[in-house]
C-alpha positions as a Python dict, from the first residue, in 0.01 Angstrom:
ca = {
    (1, 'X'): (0, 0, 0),
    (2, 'X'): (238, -197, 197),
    (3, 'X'): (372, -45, 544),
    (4, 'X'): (781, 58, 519),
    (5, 'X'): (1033, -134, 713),
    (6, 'X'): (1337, -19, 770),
    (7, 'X'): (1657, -273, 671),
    (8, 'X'): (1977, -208, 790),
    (9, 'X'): (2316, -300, 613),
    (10, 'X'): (2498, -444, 846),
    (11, 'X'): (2838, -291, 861),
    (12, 'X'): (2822, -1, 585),
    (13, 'X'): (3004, 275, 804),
    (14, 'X'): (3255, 3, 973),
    (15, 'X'): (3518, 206, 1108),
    (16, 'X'): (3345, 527, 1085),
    (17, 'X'): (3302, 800, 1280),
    (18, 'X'): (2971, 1005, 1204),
    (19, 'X'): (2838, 1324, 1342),
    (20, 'X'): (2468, 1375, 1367),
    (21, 'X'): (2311, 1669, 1502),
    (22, 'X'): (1936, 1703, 1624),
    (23, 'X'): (2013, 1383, 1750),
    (24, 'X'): (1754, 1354, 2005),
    (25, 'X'): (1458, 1321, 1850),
    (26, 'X'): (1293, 1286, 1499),
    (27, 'X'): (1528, 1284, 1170),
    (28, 'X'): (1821, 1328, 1352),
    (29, 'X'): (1755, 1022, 1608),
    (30, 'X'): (1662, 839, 1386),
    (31, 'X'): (2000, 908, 1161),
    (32, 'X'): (2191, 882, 1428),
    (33, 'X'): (2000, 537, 1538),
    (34, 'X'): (2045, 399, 1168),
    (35, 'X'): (2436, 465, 1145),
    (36, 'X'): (2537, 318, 1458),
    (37, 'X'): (2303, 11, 1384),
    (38, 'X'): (2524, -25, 1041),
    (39, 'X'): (2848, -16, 1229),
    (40, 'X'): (2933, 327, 1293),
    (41, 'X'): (3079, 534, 1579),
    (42, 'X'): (2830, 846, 1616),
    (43, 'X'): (2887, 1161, 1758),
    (44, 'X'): (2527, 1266, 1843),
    (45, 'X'): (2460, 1644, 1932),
    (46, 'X'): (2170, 1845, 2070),
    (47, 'X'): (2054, 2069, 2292),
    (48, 'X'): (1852, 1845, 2486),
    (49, 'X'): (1997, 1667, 2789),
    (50, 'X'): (1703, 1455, 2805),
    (51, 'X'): (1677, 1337, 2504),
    (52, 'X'): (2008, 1272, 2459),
    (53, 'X'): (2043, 1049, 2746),
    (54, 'X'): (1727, 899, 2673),
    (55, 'X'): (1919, 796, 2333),
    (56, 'X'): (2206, 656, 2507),
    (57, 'X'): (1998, 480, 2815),
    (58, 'X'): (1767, 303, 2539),
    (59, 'X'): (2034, 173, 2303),
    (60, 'X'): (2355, 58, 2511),
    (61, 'X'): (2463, -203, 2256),
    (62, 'X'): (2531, 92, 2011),
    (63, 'X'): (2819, 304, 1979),
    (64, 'X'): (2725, 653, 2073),
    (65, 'X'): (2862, 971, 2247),
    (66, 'X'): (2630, 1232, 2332),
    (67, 'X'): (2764, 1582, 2304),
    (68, 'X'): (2463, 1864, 2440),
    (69, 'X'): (2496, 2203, 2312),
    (70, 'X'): (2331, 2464, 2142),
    (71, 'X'): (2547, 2484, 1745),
    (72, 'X'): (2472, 2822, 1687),
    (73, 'X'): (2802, 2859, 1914),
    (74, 'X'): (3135, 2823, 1824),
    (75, 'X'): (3210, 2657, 2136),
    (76, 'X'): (2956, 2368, 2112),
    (77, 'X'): (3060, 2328, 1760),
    (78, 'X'): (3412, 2250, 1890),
    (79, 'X'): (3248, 2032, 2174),
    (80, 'X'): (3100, 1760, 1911),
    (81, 'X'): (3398, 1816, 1681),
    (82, 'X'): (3643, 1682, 1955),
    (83, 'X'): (3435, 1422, 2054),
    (84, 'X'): (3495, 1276, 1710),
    (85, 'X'): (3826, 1256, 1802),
    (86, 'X'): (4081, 1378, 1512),
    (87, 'X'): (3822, 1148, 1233),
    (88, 'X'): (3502, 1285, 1078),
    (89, 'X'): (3423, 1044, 764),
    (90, 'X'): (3053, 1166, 772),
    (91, 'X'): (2821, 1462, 884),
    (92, 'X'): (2469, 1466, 875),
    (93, 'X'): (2355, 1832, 963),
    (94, 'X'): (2012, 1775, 1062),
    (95, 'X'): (1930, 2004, 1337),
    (96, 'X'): (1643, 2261, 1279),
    (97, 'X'): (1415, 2462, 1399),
    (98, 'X'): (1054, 2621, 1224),
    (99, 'X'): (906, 2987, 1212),
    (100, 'X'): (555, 3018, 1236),
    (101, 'X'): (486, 3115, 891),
    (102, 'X'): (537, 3434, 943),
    (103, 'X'): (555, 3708, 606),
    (104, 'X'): (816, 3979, 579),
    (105, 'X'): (611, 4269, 707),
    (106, 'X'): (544, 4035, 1027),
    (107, 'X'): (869, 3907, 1058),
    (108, 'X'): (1048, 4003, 1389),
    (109, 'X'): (1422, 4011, 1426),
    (110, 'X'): (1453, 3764, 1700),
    (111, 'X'): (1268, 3495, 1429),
    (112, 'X'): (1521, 3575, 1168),
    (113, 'X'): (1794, 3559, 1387),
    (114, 'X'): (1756, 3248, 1550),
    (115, 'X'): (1595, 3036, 1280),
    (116, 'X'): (1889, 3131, 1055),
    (117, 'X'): (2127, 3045, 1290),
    (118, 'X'): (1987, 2681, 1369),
    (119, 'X'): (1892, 2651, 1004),
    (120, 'X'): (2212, 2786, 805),
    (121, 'X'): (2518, 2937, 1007),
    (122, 'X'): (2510, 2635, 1258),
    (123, 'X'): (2569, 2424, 980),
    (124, 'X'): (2817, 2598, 789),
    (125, 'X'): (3023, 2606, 1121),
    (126, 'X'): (3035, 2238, 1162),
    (127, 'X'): (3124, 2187, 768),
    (128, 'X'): (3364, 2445, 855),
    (129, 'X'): (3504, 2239, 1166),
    (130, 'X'): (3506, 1926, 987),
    (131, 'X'): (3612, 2016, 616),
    (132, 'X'): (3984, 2041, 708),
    (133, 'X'): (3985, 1645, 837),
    (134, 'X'): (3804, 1527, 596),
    (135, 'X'): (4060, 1699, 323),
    (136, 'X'): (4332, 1561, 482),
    (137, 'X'): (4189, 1203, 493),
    (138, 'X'): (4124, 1277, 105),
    (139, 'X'): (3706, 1122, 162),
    (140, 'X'): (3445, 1257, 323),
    (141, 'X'): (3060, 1284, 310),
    (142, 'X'): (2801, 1541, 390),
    (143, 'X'): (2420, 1559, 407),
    (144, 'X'): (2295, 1877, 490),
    (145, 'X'): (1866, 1868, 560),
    (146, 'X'): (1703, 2126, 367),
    (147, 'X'): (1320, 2108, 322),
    (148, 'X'): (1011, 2068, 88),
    (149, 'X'): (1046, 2470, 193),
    (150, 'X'): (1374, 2489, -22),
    (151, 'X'): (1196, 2385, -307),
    (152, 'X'): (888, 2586, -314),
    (153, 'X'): (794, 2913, -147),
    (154, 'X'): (459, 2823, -14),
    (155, 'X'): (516, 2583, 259),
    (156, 'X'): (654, 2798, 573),
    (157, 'X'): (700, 3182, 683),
    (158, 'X'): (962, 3413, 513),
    (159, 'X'): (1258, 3292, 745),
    (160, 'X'): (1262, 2915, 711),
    (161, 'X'): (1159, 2945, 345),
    (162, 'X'): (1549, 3158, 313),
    (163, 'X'): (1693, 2909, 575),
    (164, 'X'): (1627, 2604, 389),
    (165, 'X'): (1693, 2766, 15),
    (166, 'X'): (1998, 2895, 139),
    (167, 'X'): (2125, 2566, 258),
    (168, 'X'): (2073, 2430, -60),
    (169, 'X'): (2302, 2735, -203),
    (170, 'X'): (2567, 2599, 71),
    (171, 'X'): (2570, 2229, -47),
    (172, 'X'): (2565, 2323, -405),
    (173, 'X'): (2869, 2531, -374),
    (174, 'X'): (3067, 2310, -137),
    (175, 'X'): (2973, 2002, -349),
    (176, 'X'): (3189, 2205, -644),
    (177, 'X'): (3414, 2314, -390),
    (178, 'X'): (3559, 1970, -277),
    (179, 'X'): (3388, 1743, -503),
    (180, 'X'): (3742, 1648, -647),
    (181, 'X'): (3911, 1635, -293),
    (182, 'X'): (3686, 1289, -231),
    (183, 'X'): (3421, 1485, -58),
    (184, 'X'): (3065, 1448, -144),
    (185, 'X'): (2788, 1740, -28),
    (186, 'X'): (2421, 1673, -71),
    (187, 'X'): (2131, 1774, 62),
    (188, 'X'): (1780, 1622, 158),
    (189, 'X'): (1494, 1789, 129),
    (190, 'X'): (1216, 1643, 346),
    (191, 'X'): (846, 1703, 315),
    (192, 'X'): (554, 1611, 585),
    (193, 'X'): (761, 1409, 841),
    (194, 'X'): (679, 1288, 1188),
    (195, 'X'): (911, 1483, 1430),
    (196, 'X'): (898, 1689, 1733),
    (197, 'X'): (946, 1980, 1504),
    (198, 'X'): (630, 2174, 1587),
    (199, 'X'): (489, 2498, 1353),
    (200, 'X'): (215, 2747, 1466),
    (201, 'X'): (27, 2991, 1191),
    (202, 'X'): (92, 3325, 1359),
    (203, 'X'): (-38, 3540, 1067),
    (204, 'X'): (-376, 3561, 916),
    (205, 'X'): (-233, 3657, 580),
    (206, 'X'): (-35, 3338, 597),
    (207, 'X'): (-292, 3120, 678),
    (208, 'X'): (-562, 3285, 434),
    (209, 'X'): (-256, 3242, 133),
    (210, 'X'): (-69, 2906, 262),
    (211, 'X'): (-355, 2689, 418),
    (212, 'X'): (-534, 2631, 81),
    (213, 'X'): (-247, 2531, -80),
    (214, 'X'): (-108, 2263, 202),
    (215, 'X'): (-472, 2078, 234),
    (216, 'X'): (-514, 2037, -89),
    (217, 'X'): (-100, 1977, -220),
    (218, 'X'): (87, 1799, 92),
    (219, 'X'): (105, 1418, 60),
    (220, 'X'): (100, 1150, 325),
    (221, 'X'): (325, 1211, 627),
    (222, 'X'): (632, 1009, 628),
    (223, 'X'): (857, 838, 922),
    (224, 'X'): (1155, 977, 1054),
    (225, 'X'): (1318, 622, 994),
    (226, 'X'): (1232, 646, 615),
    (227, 'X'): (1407, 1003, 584),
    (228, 'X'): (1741, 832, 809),
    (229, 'X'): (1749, 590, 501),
    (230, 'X'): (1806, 824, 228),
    (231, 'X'): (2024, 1026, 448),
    (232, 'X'): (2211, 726, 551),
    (233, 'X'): (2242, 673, 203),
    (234, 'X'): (2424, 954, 86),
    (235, 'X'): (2631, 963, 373),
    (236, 'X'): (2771, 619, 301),
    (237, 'X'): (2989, 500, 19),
    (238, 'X'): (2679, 313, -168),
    (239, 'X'): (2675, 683, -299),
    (240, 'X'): (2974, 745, -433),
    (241, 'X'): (2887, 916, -751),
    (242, 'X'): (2617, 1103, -611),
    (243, 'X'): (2750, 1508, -513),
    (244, 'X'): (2553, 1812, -513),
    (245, 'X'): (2210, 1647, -521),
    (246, 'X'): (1917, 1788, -325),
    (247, 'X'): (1691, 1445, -282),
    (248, 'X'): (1351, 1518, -267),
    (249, 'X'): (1245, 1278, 15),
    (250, 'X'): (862, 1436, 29),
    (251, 'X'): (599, 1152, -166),
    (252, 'X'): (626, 1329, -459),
    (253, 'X'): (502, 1696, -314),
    (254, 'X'): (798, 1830, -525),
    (255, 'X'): (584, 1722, -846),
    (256, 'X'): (301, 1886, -774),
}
């Protein structure tokens, strides 16, 4: 099988102003990375200082302003929303964070807590934040990352499993919401991807249930360049008729 390359279209989001969060590494970098190379002014958020700047100091030719915060806050939400200056045409929601596979009886409050809030409520903030510009303008697009986990039930702990179903649940219902305002919601549901997103097996039961099934089910490992390109995508006006979707961007695990 032939290796992927990436190809960029040269001025797709022309004029656009994008906001990508997770920015500084994996998915989101490479998201952010891909829209600015087509043209686009990104907003790109995180809660990394270094990586952020890292971003900026290795890519000067781009257009890119780095906003650091954590989104589960309001505040920081308002932070990258300003940055964007009064014009939002395109959000790609990609932050996230994993559990460590943890089952319901094992399941501290803390883990809920915080993976929800990275997962879900940080995202429903920033559609919340960026919904009302995107009305007015009359166009918009959002991509919202789920995961191979909002598909199926066996491939993380109790809390990202509901994160990542739930965001689905979001997109569906916004995509009916504004659908006929000119603004598109989607999702993308990643499987095995190279990132910097990290997952321990803190529970016996989970690893005696769950291993198994991942060795013998979970195909290939993709590139975080190769998820940016459906993301990018949706995000862009190539996919204009495409709303409510959750794209399966996994090597077929879905089908299994």
């Amino acid at each position: 099988m032939s290796e992927w390359q990436e190809i960029v279209t040269p001025g797709r989001f022309a004029g656009q102003t994008a906001i990508v969060t997770g920015a500084a590494s994996g998915i989101g970098r490479a998201t952010a990375l891909r829209v600015a190379r087509e043209g686009g002014h990104v907003v790109a958020s995180d809660v990394s200082q270094e990586g952020l700047d890292k971003l900026l100091a290795e890519h000067p030719e781009l257009d890119l302003v780095a906003v650091v915060g954590d989104i589960t806050t309001e505040d920081a939400v308002q932070r990258v929303v300003a940055a964007a200056s009064g014009r939002v045409d395109a959000l790609a929601n990609v932050a996230g964070i994993m559990d460590s596979f943890q089952p319901v009886h094992e399941l501290d409050d803390a883990t809920w807590d915080r993976v929800l809030g990275v997962n879900l409520t940080s995202m429903m903030r920033l559609m919340r934040a960026v919904l009302p510009l995107m009305l007015e303008a009359g166009v918009g697009s959002i991509v919202n990352v789920s995961s191979e986990a909002g598909l199926r039930g066996s491939a993380a702990g109790a809390a990202y499993t509901t994160s990542k179903h739930a965001v689905i649940g979001l997109t569906r219902s916004s995509a009916v919401m504004y659908g006929r305002k000119g603004i598109r919601v989607n999702a993308v549901a990643p499987g095995g991807t190279r990132t910097n997103i990290h997952a321990e097996f803190a529970s016996e039961l989970a690893m005696e249930v769950l291993g198994p099934l991942m060795q013998a089910n979970i195909p290939p490992i993709a590139e975080a360049e190769e998820l940016a390109a459906g993301i990018t995508f949706l995000l862009s006006r190539d996919g204009s008729n495409v709303n409510g979707v959750v794209l399966a961007s996994d090597n077929g695990w879905n089908a299994i």
